[in-house]
VMD Tcl script that draws the C-alpha trace (Angstrom):
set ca {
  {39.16 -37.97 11.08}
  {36.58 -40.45 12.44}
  {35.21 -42.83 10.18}
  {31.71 -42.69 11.90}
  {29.00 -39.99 10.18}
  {28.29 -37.07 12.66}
  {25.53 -37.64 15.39}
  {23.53 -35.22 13.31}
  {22.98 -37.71 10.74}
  {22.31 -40.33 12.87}
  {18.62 -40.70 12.26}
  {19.48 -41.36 8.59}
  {22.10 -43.65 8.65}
  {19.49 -45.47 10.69}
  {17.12 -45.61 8.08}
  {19.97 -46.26 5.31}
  {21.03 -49.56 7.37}
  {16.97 -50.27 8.43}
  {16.20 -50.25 4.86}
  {19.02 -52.12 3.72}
  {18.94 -54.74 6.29}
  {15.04 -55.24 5.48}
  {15.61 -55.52 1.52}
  {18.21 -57.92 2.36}
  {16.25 -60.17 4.82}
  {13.29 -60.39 1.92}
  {14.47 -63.00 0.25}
  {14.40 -64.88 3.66}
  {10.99 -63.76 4.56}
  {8.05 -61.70 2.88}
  {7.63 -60.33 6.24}
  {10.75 -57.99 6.13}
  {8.42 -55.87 3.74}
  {7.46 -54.17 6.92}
  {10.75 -53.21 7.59}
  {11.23 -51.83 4.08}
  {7.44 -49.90 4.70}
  {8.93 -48.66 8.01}
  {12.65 -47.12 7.27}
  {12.03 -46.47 3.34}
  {10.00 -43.37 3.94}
  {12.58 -42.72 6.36}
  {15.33 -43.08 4.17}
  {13.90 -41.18 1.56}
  {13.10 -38.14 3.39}
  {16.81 -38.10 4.49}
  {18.34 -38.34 1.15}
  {15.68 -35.74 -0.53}
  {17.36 -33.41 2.44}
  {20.23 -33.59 1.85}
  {19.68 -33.19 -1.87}
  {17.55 -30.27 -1.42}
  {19.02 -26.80 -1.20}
  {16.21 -24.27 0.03}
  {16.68 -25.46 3.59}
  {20.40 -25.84 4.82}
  {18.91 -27.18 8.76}
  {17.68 -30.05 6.81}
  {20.82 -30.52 4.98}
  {22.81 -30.35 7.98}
  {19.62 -32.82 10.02}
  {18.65 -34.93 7.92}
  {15.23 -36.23 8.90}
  {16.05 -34.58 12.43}
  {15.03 -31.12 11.69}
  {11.66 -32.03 10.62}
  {11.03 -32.49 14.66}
  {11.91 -28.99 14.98}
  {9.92 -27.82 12.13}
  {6.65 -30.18 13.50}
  {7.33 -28.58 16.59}
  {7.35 -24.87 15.86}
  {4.09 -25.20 13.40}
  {2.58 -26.35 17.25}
  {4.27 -23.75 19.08}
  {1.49 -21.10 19.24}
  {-0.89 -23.96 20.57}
  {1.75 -25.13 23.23}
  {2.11 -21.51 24.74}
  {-1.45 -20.82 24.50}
  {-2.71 -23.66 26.46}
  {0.38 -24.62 28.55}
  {2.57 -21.94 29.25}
  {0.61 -18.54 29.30}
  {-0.94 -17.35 32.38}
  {-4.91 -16.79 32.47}
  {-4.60 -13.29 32.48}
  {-1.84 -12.71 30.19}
  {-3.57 -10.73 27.05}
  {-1.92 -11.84 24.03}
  {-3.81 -11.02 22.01}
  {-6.96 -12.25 24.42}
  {-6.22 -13.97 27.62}
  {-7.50 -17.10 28.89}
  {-9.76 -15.85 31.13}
  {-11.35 -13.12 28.38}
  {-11.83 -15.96 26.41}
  {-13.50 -18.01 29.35}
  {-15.74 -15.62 30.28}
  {-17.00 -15.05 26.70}
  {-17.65 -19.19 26.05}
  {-19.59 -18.97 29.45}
  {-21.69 -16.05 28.97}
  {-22.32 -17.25 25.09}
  {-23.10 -20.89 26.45}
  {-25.61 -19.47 29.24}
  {-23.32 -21.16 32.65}
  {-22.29 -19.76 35.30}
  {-18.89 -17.33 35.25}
  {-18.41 -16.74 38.42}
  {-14.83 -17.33 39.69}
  {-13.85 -18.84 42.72}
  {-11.42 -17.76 45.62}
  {-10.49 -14.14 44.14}
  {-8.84 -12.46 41.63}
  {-6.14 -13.28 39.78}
  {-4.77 -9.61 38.60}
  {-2.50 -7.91 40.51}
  {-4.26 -5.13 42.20}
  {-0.34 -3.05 42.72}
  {1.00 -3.47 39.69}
  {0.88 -0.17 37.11}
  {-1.49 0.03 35.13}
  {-4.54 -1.88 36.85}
  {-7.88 -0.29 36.65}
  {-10.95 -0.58 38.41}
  {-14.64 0.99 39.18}
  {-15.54 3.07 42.32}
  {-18.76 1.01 43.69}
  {-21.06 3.37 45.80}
  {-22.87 2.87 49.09}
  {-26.26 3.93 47.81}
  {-26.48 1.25 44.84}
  {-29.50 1.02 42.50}
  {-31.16 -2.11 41.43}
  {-30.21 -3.32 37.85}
  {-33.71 -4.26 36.77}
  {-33.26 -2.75 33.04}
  {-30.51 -4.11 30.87}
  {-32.04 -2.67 27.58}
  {-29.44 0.44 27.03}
  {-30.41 2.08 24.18}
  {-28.66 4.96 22.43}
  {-30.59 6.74 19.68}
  {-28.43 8.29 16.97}
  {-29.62 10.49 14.26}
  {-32.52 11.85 16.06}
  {-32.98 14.77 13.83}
  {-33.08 12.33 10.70}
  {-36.17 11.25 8.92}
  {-35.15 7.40 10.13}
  {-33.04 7.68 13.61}
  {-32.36 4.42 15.05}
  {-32.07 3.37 18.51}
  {-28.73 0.89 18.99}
  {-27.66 -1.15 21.82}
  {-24.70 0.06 24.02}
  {-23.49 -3.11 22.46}
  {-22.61 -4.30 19.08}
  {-21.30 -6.74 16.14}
  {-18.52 -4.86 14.69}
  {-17.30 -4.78 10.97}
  {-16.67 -8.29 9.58}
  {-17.54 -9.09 6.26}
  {-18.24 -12.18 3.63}
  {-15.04 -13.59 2.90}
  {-13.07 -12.83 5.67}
  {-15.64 -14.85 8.09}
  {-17.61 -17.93 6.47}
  {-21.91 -17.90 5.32}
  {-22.10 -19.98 8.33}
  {-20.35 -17.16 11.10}
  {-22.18 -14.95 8.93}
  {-25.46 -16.22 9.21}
  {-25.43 -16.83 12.52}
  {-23.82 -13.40 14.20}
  {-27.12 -12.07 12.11}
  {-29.26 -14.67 13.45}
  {-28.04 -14.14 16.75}
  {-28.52 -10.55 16.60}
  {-31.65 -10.62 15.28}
  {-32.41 -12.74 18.39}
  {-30.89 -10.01 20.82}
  {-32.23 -6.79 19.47}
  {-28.50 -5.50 18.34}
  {-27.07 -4.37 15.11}
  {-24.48 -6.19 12.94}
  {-21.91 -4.49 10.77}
  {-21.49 -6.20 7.31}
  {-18.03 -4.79 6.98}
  {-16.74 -3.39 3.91}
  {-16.98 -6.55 1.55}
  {-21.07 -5.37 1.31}
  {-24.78 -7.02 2.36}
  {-24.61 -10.88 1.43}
  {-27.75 -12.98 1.65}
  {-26.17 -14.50 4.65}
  {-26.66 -10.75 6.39}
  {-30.44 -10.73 5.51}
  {-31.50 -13.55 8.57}
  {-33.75 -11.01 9.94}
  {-30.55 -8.98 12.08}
  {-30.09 -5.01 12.32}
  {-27.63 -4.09 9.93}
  {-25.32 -1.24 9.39}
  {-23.67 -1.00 5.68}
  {-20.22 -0.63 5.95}
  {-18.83 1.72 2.32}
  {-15.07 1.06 1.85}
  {-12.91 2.35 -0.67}
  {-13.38 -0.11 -2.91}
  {-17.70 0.73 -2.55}
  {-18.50 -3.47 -2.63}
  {-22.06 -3.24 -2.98}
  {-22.02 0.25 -4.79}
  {-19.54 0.32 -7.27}
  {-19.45 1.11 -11.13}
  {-17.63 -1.68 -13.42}
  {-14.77 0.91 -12.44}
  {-14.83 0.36 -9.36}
  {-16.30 4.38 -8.75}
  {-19.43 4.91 -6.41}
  {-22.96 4.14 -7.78}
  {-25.17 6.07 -6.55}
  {-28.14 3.99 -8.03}
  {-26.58 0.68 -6.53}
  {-26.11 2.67 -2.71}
  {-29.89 3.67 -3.17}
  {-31.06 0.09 -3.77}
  {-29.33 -2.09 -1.00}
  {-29.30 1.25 1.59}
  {-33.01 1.41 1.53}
  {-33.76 -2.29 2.24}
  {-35.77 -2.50 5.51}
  {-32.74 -4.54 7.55}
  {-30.10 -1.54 6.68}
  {-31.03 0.96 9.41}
  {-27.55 3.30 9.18}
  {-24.70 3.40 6.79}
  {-21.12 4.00 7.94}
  {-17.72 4.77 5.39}
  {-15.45 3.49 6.10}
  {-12.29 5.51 6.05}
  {-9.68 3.28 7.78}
  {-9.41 0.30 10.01}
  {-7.76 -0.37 13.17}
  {-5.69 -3.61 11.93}
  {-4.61 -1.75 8.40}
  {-5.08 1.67 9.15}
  {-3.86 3.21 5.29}
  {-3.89 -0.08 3.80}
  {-5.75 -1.17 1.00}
  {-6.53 -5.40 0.68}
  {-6.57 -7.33 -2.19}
  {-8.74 -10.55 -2.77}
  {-6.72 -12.70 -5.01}
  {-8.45 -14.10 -7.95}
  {-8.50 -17.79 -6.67}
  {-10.57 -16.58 -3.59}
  {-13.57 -14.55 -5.71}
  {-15.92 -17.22 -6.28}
  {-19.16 -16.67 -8.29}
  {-21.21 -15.84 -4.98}
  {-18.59 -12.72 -3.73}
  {-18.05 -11.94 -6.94}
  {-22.28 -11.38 -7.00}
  {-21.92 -9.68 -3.26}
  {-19.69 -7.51 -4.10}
  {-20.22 -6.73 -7.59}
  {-16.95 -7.66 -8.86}
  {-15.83 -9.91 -11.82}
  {-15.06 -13.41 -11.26}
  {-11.96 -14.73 -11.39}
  {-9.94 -11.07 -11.12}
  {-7.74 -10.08 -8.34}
  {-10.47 -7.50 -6.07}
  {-7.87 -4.43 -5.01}
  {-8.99 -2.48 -2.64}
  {-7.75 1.11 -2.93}
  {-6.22 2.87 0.17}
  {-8.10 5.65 -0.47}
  {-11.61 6.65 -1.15}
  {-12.32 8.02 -5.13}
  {-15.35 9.52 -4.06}
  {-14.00 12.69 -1.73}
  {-10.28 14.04 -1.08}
  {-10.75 16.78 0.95}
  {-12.83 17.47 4.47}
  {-15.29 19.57 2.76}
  {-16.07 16.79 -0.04}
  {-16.02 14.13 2.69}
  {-18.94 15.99 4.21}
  {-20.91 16.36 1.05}
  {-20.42 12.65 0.39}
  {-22.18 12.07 3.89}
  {-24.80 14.30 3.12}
  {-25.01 12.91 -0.06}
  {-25.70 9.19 1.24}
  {-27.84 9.87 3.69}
  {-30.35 11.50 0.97}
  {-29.85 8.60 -1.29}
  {-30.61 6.22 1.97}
  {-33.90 8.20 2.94}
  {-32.91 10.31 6.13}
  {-31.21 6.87 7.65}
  {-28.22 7.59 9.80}
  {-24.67 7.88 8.41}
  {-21.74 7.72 10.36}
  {-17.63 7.35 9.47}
  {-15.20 4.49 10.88}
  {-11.64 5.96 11.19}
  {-8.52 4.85 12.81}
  {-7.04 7.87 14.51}
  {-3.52 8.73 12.68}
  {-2.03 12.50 12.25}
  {-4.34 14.26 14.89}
  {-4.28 17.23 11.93}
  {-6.47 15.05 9.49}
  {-9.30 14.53 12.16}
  {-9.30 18.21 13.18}
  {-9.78 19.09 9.45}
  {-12.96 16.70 9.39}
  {-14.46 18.73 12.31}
  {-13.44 22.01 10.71}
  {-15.20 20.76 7.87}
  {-18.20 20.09 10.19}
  {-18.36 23.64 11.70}
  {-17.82 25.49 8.10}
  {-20.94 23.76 6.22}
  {-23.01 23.47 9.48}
  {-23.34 19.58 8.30}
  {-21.75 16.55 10.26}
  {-21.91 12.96 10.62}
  {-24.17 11.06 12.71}
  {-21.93 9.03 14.21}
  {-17.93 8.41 14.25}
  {-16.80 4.74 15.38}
  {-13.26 4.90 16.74}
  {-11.33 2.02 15.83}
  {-8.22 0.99 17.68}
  {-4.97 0.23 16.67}
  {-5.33 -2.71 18.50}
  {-8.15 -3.73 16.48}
  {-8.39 -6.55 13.96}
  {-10.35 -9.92 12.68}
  {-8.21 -11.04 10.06}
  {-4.81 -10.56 8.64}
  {-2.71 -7.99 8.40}
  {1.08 -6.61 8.34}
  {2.86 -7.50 11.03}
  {3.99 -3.35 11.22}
  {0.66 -2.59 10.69}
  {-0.72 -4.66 13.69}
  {1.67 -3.31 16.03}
  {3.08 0.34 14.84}
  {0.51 1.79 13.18}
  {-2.46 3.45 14.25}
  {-3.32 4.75 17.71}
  {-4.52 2.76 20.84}
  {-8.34 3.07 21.36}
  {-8.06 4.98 25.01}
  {-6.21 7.99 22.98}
  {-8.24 7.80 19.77}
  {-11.09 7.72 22.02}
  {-10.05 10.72 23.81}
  {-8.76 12.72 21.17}
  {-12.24 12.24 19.00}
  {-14.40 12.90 22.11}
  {-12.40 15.96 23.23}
  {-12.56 17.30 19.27}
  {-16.24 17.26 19.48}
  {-17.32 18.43 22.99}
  {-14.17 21.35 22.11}
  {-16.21 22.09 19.04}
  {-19.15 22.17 20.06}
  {-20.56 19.36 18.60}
  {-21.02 16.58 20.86}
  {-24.67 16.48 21.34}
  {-25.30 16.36 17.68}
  {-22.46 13.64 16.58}
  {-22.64 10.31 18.65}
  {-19.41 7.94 19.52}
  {-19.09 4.39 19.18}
  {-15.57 2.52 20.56}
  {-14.01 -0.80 18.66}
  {-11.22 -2.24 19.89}
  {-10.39 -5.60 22.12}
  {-13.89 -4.93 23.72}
  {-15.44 -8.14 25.14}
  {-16.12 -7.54 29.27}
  {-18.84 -5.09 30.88}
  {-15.63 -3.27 32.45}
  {-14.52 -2.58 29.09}
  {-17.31 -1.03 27.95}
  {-17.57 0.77 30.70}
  {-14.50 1.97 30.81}
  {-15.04 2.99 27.19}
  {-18.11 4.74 27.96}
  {-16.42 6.51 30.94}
  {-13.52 7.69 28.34}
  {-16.27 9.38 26.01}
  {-18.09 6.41 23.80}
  {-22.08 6.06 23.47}
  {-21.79 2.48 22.64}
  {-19.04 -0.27 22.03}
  {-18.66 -2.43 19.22}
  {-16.68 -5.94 19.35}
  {-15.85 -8.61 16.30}
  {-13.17 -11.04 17.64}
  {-15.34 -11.14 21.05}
  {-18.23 -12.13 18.86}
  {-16.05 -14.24 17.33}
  {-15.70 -16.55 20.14}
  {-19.25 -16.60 20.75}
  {-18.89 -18.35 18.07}
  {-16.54 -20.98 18.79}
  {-13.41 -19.07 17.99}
  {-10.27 -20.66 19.87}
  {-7.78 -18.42 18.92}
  {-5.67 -20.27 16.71}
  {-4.75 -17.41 14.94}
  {-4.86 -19.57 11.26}
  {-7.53 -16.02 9.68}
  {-4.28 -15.46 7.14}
  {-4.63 -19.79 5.87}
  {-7.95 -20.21 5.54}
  {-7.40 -23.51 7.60}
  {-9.78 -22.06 10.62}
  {-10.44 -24.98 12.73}
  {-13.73 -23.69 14.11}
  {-15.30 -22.46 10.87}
  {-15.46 -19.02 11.86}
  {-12.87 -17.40 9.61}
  {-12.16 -19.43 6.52}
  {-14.02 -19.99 2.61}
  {-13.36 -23.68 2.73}
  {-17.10 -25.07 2.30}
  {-16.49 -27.72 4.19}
  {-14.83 -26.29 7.59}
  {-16.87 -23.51 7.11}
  {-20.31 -26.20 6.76}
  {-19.35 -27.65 10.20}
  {-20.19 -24.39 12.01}
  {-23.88 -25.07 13.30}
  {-25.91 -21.87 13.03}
  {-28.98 -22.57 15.09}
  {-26.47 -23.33 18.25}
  {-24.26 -20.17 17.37}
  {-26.92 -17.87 16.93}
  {-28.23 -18.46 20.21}
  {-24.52 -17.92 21.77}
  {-24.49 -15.03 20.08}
  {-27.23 -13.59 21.71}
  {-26.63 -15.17 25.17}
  {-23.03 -13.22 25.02}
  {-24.39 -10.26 24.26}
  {-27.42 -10.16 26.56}
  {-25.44 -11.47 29.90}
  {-22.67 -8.85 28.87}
  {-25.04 -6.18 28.78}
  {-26.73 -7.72 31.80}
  {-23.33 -7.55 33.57}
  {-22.64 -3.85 32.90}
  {-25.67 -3.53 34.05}
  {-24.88 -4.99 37.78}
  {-21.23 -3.24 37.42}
  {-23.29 -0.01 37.36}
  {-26.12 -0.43 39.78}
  {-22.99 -1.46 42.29}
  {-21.75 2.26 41.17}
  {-24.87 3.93 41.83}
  {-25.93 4.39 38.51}
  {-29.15 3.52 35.91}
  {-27.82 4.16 32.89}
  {-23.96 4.06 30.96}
  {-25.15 7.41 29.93}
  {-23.87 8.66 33.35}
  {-20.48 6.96 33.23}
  {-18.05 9.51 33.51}
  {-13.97 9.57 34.10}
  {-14.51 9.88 37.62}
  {-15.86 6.16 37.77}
  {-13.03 4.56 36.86}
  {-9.33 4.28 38.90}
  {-5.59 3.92 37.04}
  {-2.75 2.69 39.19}
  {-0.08 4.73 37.92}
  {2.14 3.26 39.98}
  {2.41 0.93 43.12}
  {2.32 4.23 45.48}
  {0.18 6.44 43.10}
  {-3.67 6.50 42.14}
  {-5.74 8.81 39.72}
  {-9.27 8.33 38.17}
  {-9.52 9.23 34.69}
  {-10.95 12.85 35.56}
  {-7.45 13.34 36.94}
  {-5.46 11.45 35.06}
  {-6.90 12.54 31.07}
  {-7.39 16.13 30.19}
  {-11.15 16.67 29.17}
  {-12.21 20.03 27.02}
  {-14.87 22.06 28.18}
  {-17.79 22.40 25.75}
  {-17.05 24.89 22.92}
  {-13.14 25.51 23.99}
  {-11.88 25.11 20.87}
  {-13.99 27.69 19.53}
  {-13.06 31.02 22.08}
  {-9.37 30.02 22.08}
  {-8.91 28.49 25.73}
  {-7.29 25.06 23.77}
  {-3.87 25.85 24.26}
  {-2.85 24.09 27.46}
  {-3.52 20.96 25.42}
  {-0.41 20.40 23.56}
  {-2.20 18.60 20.41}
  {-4.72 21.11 19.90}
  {-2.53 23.93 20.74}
  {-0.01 22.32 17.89}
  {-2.14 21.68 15.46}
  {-5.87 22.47 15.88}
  {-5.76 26.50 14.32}
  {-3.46 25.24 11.01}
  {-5.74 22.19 10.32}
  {-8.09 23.13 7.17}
  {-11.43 22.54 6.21}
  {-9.73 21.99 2.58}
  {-7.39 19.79 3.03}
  {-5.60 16.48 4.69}
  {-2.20 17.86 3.88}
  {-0.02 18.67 7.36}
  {-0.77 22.14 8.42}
  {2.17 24.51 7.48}
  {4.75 23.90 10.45}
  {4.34 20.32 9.76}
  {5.22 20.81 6.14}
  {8.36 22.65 6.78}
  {9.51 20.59 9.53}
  {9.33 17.84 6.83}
  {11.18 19.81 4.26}
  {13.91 20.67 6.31}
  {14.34 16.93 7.49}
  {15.15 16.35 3.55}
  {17.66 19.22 3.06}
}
mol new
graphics top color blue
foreach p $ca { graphics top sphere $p radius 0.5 }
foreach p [lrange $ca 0 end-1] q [lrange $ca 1 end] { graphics top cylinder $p $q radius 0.2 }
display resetview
């Protein structure tokens, strides 16, 4: 056997012989100190790894696998600025993220010399311009939901979407609502209820979760006397409830107690110092028809205002019963924002993230189809969420069904956001999504705000050019026939062709069933209940015989 230690350990027999050699040559020369200052840290790292026995890399590399460790905490940052293409999405290219810090910092984003997408490979899209365009001269879309309410309100085509205090810092807070007070848009407080830094003069809509922040008992029920209060202040102007979210759908969070300081504890109307759960379900309905009442409920207590429901689309049966539940008591929603599964601010379960919940273009679909089948389109409006941050993509949202679009993490770079996907740490290095005071102080809201607003008005101004170029005045007359999928490198359909749309009332004279999910599941669905329809039920059962 060889009497030398194994190149692995090279680096700290080094160090062993550095420090040695420099205690040695001290009593020569008070200088050596230097060496003792340079390999004892060295030296001590080595023997504390091999000592250790949590990590056996470092007990095999001593001091050597700390490179590797250094060098996979930078990984993420290393693909993301070196190795990705521009227009590889994951989860927001380089050029999304471009084109948002341009349009938010008011230069120019035009490109140079073409595009960089592949025009033949599957699954490109694109808009059909026309020869007889019309002039963009008004970029002020407006959408007016609850009309028949005492107190409709008129939203922009494009929004702020949920994001509350404590997942995003006073500072991002403040100055989304700044900016959108700035812009003439709405911002949604998300489900951790209205701080004072979502009272800077913005539109707000007053996201109810299960957990009612804001509106809750010391039992954490609904209070209807707390909803009245903060749902009648002049800056809510609609309320939505949450029922699930696009990065969690079915998932309730949990604040732990460390991170409920006296001012969320105060928002939120919480104790301080107690872990916040947040239940996965809501307390205050559990069936369709009670869902319904609830609505009908808050939008007394909020004084005619607008009330809509947030839901990521899961079994197709569950949504169906909602709409049942519509046609039966002749009372609906104001508006339903689809969230997709590819939604998401903040942390989450990995399986959640990826396998749970379904993609926006289906939700979307599946909602919009629901209603115009039901005949209840024209009363119930449609808002998208989901990876939204260019004109094309609202467009091509509004084209699939939506009235307006809704976007957080594109907001979120308006903001400064660069991606570093840290939300989970709390070590945000822009400020944006962290409660440490001190990153979070660094954010500077009067420059933010105004980004804020200069994203969202040269985004709307965009669509607006995309659809004079299509001959068209308004995103009202988007329809699937605008917009072209490459199914393949030889085929191309427009979304007319390649999506099945329901004609108005179909579900209701029985002409559903050449659509597979309504045909499956759209007559068992009840008004009464979330449970799977019968077939479902027994399909299950005999799966556990």
């Amino acid at each position: 056997m060889s009497p030398l230690p194994p190149l692995r350990y090279g680096a700290y027999a080094a160090s062993l012989l550095g420090l040695a050699g420099s205690l040695a040559g001290l009593a020569a020369s008070p200088l050596w100190g230097w060496g003792v200052l340079a390999f004892g840290p060295f030296a001590a790292l080595g023997t504390y790894d091999l000592c250790q026995r949590r990590r056996t890399v470092s007990r095999n590399y001593p001091i050597l696998a700390h490179l590797r460790y250094n060098l996979e905490s930078v990984g993420p940052e290393i693909r993301q600025y070196f190795i990705q293409p521009d227009t590889e999405a994951v989860p927001f290219s380089r050029e999304q993220r471009r084109l948002v810090y341009q349009r938010a910092k008011g230069v120019s984003d035009k490109q140079p010399f073409g595009s960089l997408h592949d025009m033949r490979a599957p699954g490109y899209e694109w808009m059909s311009p026309s020869l007889a365009p019309v002039p963009a001269d008004d970029a002020d879309f407006r959408v007016t939901v609850g009309a028949a309410r005492a107190r409709p309100y008129r939203a922009s085509v494009f929004n702020i979407s949920a994001m509350s205090f404590g997942a995003l810092s006073a500072n991002a807070i403040t100055a989304l609502n700044q900016g959108a007070r700035q812009g003439g848009f709405y911002h949604d407080t998300g489900e951790g209820a209205i701080s004072p830094y979502h009272c800077r003069g913005g539109d707000l809509v007053w996201e109810i979760g299960s957990a009612y922040f804001g509106c809750r008992d010391a039992a954490g029920r609904f209070d209807p006397g707390r909803f009245r209060d903060n749902a009648r202040l002049e800056a809510v102007k609609m309320v939505e409830i949450k029922l699930s979210q696009g990065a969690k759908p079915g998932h309730g969070g949990i604040l732990p107690a460390a991170k409920v300081t006296a001012e969320i504890a105060r928002t939120r109307g919480v104790p301080l110092g107690e872990d916040v759960v947040s239940p996965a379900a809501h307390s205050a309905f559990t069936t369709p028809r009670e869902l319904i009442a609830f609505i009908v409920r808050l939008r007394e207590l909020a004084d005619g205002k607008p009330v809509g429901i947030k839901l990521a689309i899961g079994h197709p049966w569950e949504w169906f019963a909602i709409v049942k539940a519509m046609r039966e008591t002749g009372e609906h929603p104001d508006f339903v924002v689809v969230d997709g599964g590819e939604g998401g601010t903040g942390a989450a379960p990995l399986e959640f993230i990826n396998r749970l919940g379904m993609p926006l273009t289906e939700a979307l679909l599946l909602v919009h189809n629901t209603l115009v089948g039901a005949g209840l389109r024209d009363r119930v409006r449609v808002a998208a969420a989901g990876k939204l941050v260019s004109a094309f993509d609202i467009a091509r949202a509004m084209a699939l069904g939506a009235d307006w679009c809704n976007a957080a993490r594109g907001f979120m770079f308006a903001l400064g956001c660069i991606q570093a996907q840290t939300c989970h740490t709390d070590r945000c290095p822009s400020g944006v999504a962290t409660q440490d005071r001190l990153r979070g102080s660094r954010l500077d809201v009067a420059d933010k705000s105004q980004r804020v607003a200069r994203f969202h008005a040269n985004t709307v101004a965009a669509l607006a050019e995309m659809l004079g170029a299509a001959g068209l005045a308004h995103p009202g007359e988007l329809g699937p026939e605008h917009v072209l999928h490459r199914v393949s490198r030889h085929e191309v359909k427009s979304f007319a062709a390649l999506y099945d749309f329901l004609a108005p009332g179909e579900l209701l004279d029985g002409g559903a069933a050449r659509h597979a999910v309504f045909r499956d599941f759209w007559e068992s669905a009840s008004a009464d209940s979330f449970a799977p329809p019968a077939p479902v039920a027994e399909l299950r059962c005999s799966k556990l015989v």
